[in-house]
N, C-alpha and C positions, 0 to 999 in steps of 0.2 A: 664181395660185400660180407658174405661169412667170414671171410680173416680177419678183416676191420674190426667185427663185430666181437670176435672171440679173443682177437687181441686187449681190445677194450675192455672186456667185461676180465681177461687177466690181470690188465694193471689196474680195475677197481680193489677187485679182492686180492691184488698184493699189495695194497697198500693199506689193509688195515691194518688195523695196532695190535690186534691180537696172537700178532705171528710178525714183529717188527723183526726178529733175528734172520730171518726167510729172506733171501732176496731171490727175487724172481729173475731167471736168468735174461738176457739179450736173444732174441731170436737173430739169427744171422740178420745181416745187414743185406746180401743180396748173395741169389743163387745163379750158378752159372746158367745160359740160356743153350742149351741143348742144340740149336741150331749151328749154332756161331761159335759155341767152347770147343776147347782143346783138348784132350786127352788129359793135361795135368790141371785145366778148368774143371774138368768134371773132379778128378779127384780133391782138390779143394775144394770143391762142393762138397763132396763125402765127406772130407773130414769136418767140416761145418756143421751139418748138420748132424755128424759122430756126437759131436762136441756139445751141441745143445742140447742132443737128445740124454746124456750123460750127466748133462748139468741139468734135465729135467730131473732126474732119478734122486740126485742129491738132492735137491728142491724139495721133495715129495717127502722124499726121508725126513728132510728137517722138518715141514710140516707136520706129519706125524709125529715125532718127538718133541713139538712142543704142543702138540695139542693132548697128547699122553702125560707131557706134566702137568699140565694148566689142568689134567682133569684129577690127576694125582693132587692138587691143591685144593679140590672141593672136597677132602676127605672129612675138613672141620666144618664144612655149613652141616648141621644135625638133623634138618628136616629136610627127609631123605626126596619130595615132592620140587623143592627148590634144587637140591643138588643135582638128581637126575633131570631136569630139565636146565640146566647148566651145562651138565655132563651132554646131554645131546645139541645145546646151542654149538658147543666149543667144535664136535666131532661133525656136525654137519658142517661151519664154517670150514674147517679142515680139508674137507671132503668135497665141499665146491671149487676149493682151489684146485684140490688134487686134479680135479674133472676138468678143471681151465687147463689147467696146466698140460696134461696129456693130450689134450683135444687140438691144441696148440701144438703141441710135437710134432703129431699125426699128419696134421697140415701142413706142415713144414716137411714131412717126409715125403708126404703125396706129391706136393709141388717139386722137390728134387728128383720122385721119380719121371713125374710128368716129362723135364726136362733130360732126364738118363734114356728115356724112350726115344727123345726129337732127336737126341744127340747119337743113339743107335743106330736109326732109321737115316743118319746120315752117313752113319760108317759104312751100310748096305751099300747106298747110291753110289758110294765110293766105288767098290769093287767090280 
């Protein structure tokens, strides 16, 4: 229910407008099942989730990059009470994403380890 949940609440806030250039990467589509994969199952599992986790990083970057010009552009509103509470809407919105975003990775790593364990504990039974 937490992945649903946290998936969810990533593609609300990647799909605001204030960060349209951002696309929010694909979490893999499906992770090998640890019981049942192969040896080069698992490793395309790694590199899957290599690959998201990589494309969270530039995600985050670009977030930050444009939440650092869009606040570079409140240099002309003058009264500084409006600007700094601009300046903090932009960086907090920035910063929920970032937090989706990661939280989202994390998950995605947990569950490939989950499945790197079942897939261990099968190599054991082997021998």
């Amino acid at each position: 229910m937490k992945v649903l949940y946290s998936i969810a609440l990533i593609g609300a806030l990647a799909t605001g407008n204030a960060y349209a250039a951002c696309t929010y990467p694909p979490p893999p589509d499906k992770l090998p099942d640890g019981a049942t994969a192969t040896r080069e199952d698992m490793l395309a599992g790694k590199k899957l989730v290599t690959e998201f986790d990589q494309a969270i990083g530039a995600y985050n970057t670009c977030l930050q990059k444009e939440a650092d010009e869009a606040i570079a552009k409140l240099a002309s509103i003058t009264d500084e009470k409006e600007r700094e509470a601009k300046k903090a809407d932009i960086q907090k919105m920035a910063d929920q994403k970032h937090n989706a975003a990661v939280e989202a990775d994390e998950q995605i790593a947990t569950r490939f380890n989950e499945q790197l364990r079942a897939y261990n504990a099968k190599q054991k039974e082997k021998k």
